[in-house]
N, C-alpha and C positions, 0 to 999 in steps of 0.2 A: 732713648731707652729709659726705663725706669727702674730703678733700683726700689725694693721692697724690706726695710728694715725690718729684722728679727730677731725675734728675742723667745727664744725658744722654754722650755719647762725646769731646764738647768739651773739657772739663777735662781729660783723660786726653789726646788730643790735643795740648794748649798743654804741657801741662807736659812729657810725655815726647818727643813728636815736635815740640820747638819749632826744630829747622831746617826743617822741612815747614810752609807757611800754606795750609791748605788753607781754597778756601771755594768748599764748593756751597751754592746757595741755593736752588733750584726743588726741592720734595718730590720724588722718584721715582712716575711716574705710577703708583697703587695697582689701579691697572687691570690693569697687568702681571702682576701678583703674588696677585689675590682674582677672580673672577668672579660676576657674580650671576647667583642662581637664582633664576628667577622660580617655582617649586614651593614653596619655602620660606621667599619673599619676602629674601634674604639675601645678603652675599657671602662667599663660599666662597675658600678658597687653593685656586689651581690645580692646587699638589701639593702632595705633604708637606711641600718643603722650602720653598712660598713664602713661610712665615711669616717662617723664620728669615734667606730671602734679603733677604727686606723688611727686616728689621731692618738686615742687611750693607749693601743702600742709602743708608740713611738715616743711615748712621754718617758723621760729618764736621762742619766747623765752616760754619758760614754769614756770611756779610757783610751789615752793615746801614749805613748813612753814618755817619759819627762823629756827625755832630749833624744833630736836625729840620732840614730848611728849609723855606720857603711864601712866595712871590711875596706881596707886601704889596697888587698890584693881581689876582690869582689868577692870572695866564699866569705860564705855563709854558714857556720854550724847548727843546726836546730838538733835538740833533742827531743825528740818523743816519746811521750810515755801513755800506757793505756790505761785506762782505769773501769771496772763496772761495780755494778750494786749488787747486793743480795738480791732482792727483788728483781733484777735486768741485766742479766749475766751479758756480758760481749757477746756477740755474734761476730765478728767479720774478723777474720785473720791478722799477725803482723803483715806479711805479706801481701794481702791486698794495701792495706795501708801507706806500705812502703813505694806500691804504683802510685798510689795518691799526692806522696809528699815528693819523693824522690825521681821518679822516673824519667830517664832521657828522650822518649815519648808520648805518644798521646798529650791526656791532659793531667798537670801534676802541677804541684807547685814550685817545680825547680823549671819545667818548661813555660808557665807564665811567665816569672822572672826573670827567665835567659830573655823571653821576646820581649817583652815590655821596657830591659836594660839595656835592650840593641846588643845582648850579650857579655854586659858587665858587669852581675851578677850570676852567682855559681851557688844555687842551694845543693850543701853537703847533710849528710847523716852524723858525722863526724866519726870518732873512733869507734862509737856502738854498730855500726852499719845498720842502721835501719830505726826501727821504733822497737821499743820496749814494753814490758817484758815481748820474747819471741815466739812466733808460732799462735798457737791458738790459746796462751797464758795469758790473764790478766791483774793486776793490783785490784786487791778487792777491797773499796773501800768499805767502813765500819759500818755506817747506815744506809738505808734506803734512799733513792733514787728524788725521792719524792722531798727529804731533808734537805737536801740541797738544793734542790727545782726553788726556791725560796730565797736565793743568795741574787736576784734581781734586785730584789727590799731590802737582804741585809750584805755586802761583800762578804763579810765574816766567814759566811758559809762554804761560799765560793773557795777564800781560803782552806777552811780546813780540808776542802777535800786537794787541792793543788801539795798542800802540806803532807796529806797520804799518802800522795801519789808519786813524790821527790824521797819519802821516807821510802815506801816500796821498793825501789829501786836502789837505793842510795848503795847497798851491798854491794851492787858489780855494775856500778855506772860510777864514773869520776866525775863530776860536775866540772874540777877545773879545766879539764881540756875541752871545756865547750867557752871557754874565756878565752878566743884566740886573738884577741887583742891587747888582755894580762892588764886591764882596767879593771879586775878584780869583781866584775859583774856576766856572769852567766849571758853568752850572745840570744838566745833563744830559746826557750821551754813550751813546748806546742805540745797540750794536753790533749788527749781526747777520751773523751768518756762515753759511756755505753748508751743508748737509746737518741731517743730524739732531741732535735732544737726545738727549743720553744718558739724559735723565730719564722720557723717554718710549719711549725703545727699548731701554735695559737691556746693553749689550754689555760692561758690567762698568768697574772703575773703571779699567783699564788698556786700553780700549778703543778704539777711533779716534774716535769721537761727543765730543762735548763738553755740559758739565752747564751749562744754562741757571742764570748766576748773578748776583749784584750784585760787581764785582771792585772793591776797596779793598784797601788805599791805594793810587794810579797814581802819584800824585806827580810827574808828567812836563807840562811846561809849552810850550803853544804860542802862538806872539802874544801873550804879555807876559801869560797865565792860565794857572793850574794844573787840568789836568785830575785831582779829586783821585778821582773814582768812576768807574763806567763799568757802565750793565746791559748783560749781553751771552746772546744770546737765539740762538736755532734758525731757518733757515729750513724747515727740514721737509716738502723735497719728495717724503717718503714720504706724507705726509696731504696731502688736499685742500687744509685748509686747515694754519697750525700754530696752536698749542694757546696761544692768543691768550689764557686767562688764566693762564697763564705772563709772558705779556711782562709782563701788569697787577701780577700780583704782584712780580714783579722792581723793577718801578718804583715798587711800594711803597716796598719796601727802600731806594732809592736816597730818597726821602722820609724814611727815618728809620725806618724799621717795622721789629718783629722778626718773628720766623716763631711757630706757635702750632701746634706737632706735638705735642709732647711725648713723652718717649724713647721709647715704646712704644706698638705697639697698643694693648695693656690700658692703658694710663694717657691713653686718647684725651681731646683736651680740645674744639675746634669742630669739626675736621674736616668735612662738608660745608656749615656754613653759615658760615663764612668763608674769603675772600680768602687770608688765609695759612694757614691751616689744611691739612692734611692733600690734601681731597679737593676743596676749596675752588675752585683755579684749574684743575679739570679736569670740572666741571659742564656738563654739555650733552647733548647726544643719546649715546649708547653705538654708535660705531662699530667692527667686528669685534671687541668688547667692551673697548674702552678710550674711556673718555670723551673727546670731543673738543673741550673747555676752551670753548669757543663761546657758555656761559651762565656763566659763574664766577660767586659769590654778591658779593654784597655784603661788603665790609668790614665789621667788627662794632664795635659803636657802641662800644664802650672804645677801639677804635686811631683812630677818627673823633674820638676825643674827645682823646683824648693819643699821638700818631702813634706815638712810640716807648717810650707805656710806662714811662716814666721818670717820675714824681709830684715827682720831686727835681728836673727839669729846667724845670721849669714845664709847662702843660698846650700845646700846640700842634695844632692841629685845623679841623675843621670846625664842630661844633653842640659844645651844652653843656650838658650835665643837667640837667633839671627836678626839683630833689630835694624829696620828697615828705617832711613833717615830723609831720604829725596825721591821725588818721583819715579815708579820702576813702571817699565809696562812689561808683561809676557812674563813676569816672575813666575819660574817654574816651586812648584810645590809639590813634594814628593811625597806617598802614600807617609803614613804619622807611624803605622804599624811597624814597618821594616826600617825604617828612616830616622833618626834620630831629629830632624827637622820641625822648627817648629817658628814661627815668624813675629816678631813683636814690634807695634806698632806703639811709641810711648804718645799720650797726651801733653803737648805742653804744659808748663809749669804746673802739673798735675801728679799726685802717685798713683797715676790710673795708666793702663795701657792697655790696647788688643794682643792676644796669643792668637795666632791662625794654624789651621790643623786641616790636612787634609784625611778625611776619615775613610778608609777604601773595604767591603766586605771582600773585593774578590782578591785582595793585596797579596793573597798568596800565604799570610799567617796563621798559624793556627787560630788566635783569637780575633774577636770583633767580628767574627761573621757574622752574629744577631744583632747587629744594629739595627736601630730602622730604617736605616738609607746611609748612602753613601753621599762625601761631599766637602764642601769647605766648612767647620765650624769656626766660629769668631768668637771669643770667650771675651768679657770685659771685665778686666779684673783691677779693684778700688783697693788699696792698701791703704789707704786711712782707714777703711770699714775690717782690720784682721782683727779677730777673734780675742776675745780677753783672756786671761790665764784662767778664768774659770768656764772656759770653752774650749770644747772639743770640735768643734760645729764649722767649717770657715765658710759653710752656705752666703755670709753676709759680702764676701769681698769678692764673691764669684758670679758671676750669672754670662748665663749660654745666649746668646743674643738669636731670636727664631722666628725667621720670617713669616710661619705660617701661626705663631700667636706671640706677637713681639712681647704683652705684657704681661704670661704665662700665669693667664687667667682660666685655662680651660684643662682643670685637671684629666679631661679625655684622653688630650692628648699627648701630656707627659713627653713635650721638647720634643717628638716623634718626627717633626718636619723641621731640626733647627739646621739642617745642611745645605749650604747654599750648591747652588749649579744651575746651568742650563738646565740640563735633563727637565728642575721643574722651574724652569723661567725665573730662577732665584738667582739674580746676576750682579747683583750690585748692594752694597752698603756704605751710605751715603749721608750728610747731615739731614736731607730731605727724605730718605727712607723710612718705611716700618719695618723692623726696628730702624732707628737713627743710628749714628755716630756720636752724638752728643755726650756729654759728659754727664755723671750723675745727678748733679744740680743742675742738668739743663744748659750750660755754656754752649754753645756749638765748635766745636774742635777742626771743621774743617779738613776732618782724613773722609775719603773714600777710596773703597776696592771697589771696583768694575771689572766689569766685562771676564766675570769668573767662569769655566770655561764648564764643558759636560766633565761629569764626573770621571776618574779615572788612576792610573796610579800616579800618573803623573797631571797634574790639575795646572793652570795657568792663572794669574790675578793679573790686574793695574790697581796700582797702589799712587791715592797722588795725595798730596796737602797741598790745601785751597784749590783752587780751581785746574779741572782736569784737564789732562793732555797739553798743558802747554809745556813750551809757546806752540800757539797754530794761528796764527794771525794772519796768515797772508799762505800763499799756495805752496811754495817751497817749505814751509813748515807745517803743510796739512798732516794730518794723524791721520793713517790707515786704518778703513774700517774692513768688515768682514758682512757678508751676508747674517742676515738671520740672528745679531748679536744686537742687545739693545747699551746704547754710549747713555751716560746722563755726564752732563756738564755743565757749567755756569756761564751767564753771561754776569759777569762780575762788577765792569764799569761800562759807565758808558758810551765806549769810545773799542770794547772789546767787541773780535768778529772771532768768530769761528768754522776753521775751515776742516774739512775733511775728504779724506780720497780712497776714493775707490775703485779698485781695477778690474776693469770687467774682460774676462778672458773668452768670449762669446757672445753671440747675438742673443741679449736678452732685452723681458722687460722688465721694469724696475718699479719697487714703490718704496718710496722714501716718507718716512713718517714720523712729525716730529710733535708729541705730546709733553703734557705736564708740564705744561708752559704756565709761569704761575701766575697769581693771580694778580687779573687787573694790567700784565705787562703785553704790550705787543710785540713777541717774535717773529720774523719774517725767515723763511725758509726758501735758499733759490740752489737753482744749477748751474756751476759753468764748464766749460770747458778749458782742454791744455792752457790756449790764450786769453782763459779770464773771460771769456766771452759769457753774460750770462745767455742761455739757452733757453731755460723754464722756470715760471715761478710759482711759489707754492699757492696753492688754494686752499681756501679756508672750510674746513667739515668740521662744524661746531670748535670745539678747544681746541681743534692738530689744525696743523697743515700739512699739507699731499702734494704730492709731486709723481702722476705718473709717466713713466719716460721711457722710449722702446731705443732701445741702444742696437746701433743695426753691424757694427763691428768692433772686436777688442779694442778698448780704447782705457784711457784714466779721465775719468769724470770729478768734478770736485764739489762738495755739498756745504753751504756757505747757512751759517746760521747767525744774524746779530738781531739785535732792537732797533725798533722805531717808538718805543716808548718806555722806559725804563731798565733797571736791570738788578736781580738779586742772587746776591755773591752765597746764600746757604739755603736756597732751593733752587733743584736742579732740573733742567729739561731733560727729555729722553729723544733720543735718535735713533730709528732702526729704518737698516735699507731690506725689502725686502725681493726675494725671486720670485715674483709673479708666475712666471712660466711653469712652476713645478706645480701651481694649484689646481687641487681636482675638486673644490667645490664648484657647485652650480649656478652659472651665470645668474644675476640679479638685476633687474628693472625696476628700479620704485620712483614714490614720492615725484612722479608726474602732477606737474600745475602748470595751465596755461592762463598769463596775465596780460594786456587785458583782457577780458572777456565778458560781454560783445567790446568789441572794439571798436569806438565811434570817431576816432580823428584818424591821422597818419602818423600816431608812435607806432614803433617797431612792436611788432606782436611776441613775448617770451615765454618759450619754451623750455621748462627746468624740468632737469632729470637729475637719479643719481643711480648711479652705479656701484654700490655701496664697497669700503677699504676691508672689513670684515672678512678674513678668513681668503686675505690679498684677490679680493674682484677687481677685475678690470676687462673692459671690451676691444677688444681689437678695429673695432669700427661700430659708430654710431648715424643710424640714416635717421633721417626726418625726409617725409614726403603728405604734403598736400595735395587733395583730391575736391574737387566738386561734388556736390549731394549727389550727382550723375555719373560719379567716378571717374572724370577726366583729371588727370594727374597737370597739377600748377605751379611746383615748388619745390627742389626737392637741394639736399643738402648733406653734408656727411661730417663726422670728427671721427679720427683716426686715435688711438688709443688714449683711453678716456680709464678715469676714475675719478670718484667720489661725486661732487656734486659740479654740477655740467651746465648748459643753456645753449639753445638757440637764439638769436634772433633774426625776426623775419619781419623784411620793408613790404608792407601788406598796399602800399601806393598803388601798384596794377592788381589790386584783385577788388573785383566788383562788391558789392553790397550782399551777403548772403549768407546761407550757412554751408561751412566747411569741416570736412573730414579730416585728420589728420593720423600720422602711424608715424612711433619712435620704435626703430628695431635696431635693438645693440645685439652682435654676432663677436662668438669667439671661435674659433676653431670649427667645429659642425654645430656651435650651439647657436639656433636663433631665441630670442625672447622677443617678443612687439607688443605694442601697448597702443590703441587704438583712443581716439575721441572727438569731440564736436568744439568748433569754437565760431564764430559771429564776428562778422563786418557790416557797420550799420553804420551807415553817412546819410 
């Protein structure tokens, strides 16, 4: 795997423009800026320049609360307050608001919370019941809309209007009973003001809109508390609704969270499947093609685990790793959404470890139904790389490990395929994988998960360090395999064999197939039975070896893999047995050569066929018959289930001097194929 250092606009920012505090927190809706096509399943920039617009976006510093906090009984007080402009009077109700923030259903920010805390947080209204001012009243602040739209460049602004908004109020709201903690700081102030996000409607960073943010430090005290944060969010009565996982992630931040964008497209780290992430808090349906926040993911189990990322600060959370230490196989892994579950793999003498997460849309929760797939995610997370205190950003210690673009090079596809499962043949993570197991600098770690199961709510792994599935050195220790499931393992030393069993509960036929044997080494691949007996050995089709085998009653067969010439312990072969018998492609004959030809002494005359392994071909029977130019039949011959690459040979001693006809016809069930041709005996 490769890690991507970044160093995002921040630094550059504090250092040179430190009279400016600038802090947007809400991503720039990506919707703006990319479109998907559904032709090429992808999103696309809208024009040439939305790439580089996107990036202009995204430049600026973000605010997270100085430190975690978390209610010791899990409530929550937020106070809310409305504010609008001269210019852009409120439109939307206290009431509707209050479904927004508060509601025990649908989607709100007290039901994100309850599901993403497996229940252990409780967003209250507190004594105000609801947001403020009530009904269809607003705090109106002094200037226009468009004065403040400008507190990107300068906080100032930003303040003054939060300062309006606390004063508004201040008459029949008591700020100290939102301190339920009596640390003398206000638990929450969740502003929302009149008209659009900037982040969602793009009118530029000198525009009238305002950037949905977390704003720190307030530092402005009412009733005897200091208001020291403030989320301050969009009412958005250009959308039906507003982009409600904006408010969620706002209130992240106000918890203690960083953002996880990371400086660039190319250097994408969650992006759709989390909360802070990129594409995260705008998951939902695609209305006139801008997501409309409605289903925002889940939070990802590293910030569920340690809110802001901080390993120095101590851990602050919801759940807590089940860290996995010796070989497991069949490890159940239960949906991420409902399940407090989450599985940690550490790297030796390293601050690096795996999170595993099984990510499920049909888990039954309200959220994470917009993912892009369902599946195992593998986070690798480097805490030597956490973020400096002039960083909001922890993109640098985090990255999504993704089968379908390990080096998350293809801003297309935006981490879209990072879930492993069967479902798409994404079974295994490995030191010999794309992605790897490796460690950031490249060490090889020596963890693999295998044989990760189809997707579901309950998902299965093998988890091993070093070499997999041992011990299986001999047959009482073979590892059971499954149809259809691909093993990677090592031959490690020289002197290591590896066995495997498999029980066939029916008359089948079988193909065993053993690739990505690495390079330069020879693996031998056989079959034996109960008693050890080998049976069948594997044939060579280019890299694999094959083994096709018609097993005529329930029985345990055992599949024996060692070296005849080397052996390496951090590239791994691949094993898959496959049911022949279910395949409904179209029998195949190819790659007919008959050598010698003409044939001038008494060698045996060869006959090569293949029966190609492709989409599991095999024939149930292979004829060979020789005929005279005159069609009298001279020779004839049979192989009984056959695959890959094949041969005759034939002692041409009684057959006279002349030219002969020959026909290879491989049958399976009612399928015939024959392949017809001429060869020469010339003494």
């Amino acid at each position: 795997m490769i890690f991507f250092t970044s160093r995002n606009f921040l630094l550059f920012s504090i250092t040179f423009f430190s009279w400016i505090h600038i802090s947007l927190a809400a991503p720039p809706n990506p919707y703006n800026f990319y479109q998907y096509n559904p032709e090429q399943d992808q999103f696309l920039p809208r024009s040439g320049k939305s790439h580089s617009e996107f990036h202009q976006a995204l430049q600026g510093c973000c605010e997270t609360r100085r430190t975690s906090i978390l209610q010791a009984d899990g409530t929550e007080y937020v106070l809310g307050i409305k504010i609008d402009f001269p210019d852009q009077p409120g439109q939307r109700s206290s009431a509707e608001f209050d479904q927004y923030l508060f509601s025990d259903t649908g989607i709100s920010l007290k039901t994100y919370y309850r599901e993403v805390s497996y229940g252990k947080m409780n967003i209250e209204s507190g004594p105000m019941k609801g947001i403020v001012p009530k009904g269809n009243q607003w705090v109106r602040a002094k200037k226009k809309m468009g004065y403040y739209g400008q507190g990107k460049i300068s906080q100032k602004l930003y303040l003054e209007l939060l300062v309006e908004a606390c004063q508004g109020v201040d008459p029949f709201v008591d700020f100290s009973k939102y301190d339920r903690n009596n640390d003398g700081v206000v638990d929450h102030v969740f502003l929302i003001h009149a008209g659009d996000d900037e982040a969602s409607t793009s009118t530029g960073a000198f525009g009238d809109n305002i950037w949905s943010i977390l704003l720190r430090p307030v530092n402005k005290t009412f009733d005897g508390v200091l208001v020291e944060s403030a989320v301050v969010v969009a009412e958005e009565p250009s959308f039906d609704h507003p982009h409600l996982g904006i408010y969620f992630h706002e209130f992240f931040h106000d918890l203690g969270a960083p953002d996880v964008y990371g400086s660039t497209m190319v250097d994408q780290r969650d992006h759709k499947w989390g909360l802070m992430g990129m594409f995260g808090p705008y998951q939902g349906d695609l209305v006139n093609g801008l997501g409309n926040g409605l289903n925002p993911s889940h939070i990802i189990g590293y910030l569920k685990w340690d809110f802001d990322a901080k390993p120095e600060n101590g851990r602050l959370g919801w759940l807590e790793p089940i860290t996995l230490r010796k070989n497991t196989s069949g490890l159940e892994v239960p949906n991420f959404e409902l399940n407090d579950v989450v599985f940690k793999i550490d790297v030796p003498s390293k601050d690096e470890y795996f999170l595993i997460e099984n990510r499920f849309r049909q888990s039954g929760a309200i959220y994470d139904q917009k993912l892009p797939e369902s599946g195992i995610l593998i986070w690798h997370i480097d805490e030597t790389q956490v973020r400096s205190s002039y960083s909001i950003d922890a993109a640098d210690q985090i990255w999504l490990e993704d089968p379908s673009d390990p080096d998350h090079q293809d801003y297309r596809n935006l981490t879209a395929g990072a879930a492993f499962s069967t479902d798409d043949n994404e079974t295994s993570f490995t030191p010999s994988t794309a992605p790897n197991s490796d460690t950031e600098d490249g060490s090889t770690t020596g963890i693999s998960v295998t044989n990760i199961s189809r997707e579901g709510e309950v998902m299965t792994i093998d988890v091993w360090f070093g070499d997999t599935y041992e011990p299986n050195n001999d047959l009482p220790s073979a590892h059971r395999i499954e149809f259809n499931q691909p093993y990677e393992s090592f031959i490690s030393a020289a002197n290591d064999v590896d066995f495997y069993r498999m029980d066939i509960v029916e008359p089948n036929f079988i193909i065993i197939e053993l690739s990505n044997i690495p390079e330069n080494l020879d693996y031998q691949l056989s079959l034996q039975n109960q008693e050890g007996l080998e049976v069948k050995k594997g044939d060579r089709t280019g890299d694999t070896r094959l083994i096709g085998y018609r097993v005529k009653s329930a029985r345990a067969l055992y599949i024996v893999v060692e070296s005849q010439n080397g052996f390496d312990q951090y590239n791994a072969y691949r094993l898959q047995v496959k049911n022949a018998e279910s395949t409904s492609s179209l029998l195949v004959l190819d790659h007919i050569k008959v050598y010698p030809n003409p044939c001038y002494g008494f060698d045996p005359v060869i006959f090569n066929y293949v029966i190609p392994s492709r989409n599991l071909q095999f024939a149930e029977r292979v004829d060979l018959e020789i005929y005279t130019i005159d069609e009298n039949l001279v020779y004839t011959d049979v192989q009984m289930d056959v695959i890959g690459s094949n041969k005759f040979s034939v002692n041409v001693n009684q057959l006279t001097s002349g030219i002969y006809v020959y026909m290879i016809q491989a049958q399976r069930r009612e399928e015939l194929v024959r392949k017809f041709g001429k060869f020469a005996v010339a003494r």
